[in-house]
C-alpha positions as CSV (number, residue, x, y, z in Angstrom):
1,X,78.0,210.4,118.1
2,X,78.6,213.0,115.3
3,X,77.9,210.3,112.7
4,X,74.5,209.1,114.6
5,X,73.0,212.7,114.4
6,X,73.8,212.8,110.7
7,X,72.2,209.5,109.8
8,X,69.4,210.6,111.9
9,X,68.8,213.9,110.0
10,X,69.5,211.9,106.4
11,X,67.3,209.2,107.4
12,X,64.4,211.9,109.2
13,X,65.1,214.4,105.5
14,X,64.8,210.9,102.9
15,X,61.3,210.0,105.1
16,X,59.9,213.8,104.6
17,X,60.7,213.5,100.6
18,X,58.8,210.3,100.5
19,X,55.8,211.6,102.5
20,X,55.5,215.4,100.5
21,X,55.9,212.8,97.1
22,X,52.3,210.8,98.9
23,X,51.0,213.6,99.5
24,X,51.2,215.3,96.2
25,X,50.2,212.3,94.6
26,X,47.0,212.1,96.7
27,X,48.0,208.9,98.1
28,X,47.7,210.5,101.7
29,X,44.5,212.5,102.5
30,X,43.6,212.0,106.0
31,X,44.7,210.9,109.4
32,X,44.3,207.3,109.1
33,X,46.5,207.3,105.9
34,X,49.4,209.2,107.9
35,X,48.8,206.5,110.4
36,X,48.9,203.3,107.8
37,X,52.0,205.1,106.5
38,X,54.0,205.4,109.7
39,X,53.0,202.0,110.7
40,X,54.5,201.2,106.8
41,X,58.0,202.8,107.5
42,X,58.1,201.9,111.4
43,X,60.3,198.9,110.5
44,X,62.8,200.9,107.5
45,X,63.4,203.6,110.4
46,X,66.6,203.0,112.2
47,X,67.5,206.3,113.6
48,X,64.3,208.7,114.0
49,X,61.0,206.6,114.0
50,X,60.2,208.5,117.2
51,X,60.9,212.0,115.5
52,X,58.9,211.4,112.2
53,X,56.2,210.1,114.3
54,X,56.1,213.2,116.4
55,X,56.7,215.1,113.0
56,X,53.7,213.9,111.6
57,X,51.5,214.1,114.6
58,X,52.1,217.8,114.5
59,X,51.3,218.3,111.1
60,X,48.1,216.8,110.9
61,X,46.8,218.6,114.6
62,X,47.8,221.8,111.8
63,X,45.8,220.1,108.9
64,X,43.1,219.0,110.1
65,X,42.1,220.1,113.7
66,X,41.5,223.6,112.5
C-alpha cells in the first residue's frame, strides 16, 4: 500500500512538472486546452488520473471564473 501512495504522488508530481512546463510555454491558455491535455495523459496515468483531473479542475475555477 505504502509503495501505491508513493507512485501515486511521483506519478501526480511528474504530471504537475509537465503541465507548469505547457503553461509557461503558452501551449495551455484556456479551458479547452486543460481539457485536450487531460484527455492527452488520461491513458499514461496509472495511479492518479482522478486526482490531476480534480487538480486541474480547481485551478482553472481559480484562473478563469474570477
Amino acid at each position: 500500500m505504502h509503495e501505491n501512495t508513493l507512485n501515486k504522488q511521483k506519478e501526480f508530481e511528474e504530471f504537475l512538472i509537465e503541465m507548469n512546463d505547457l503553461l509557461k510555454r503558452g501551449a495551455i491558455r484556456n479551458k479547452s486546452d486543460f481539457r485536450l491535455w487531460l484527455e492527452e495523459v488520461e491513458e499514461e496515468c496509472k495511479y492518479c488520473f482522478q486526482g490531476l483531473s480534480e487538480f486541474v479542475e480547481e485551478y482553472m475555477q481559480l484562473k478563469f471564473d474570477r
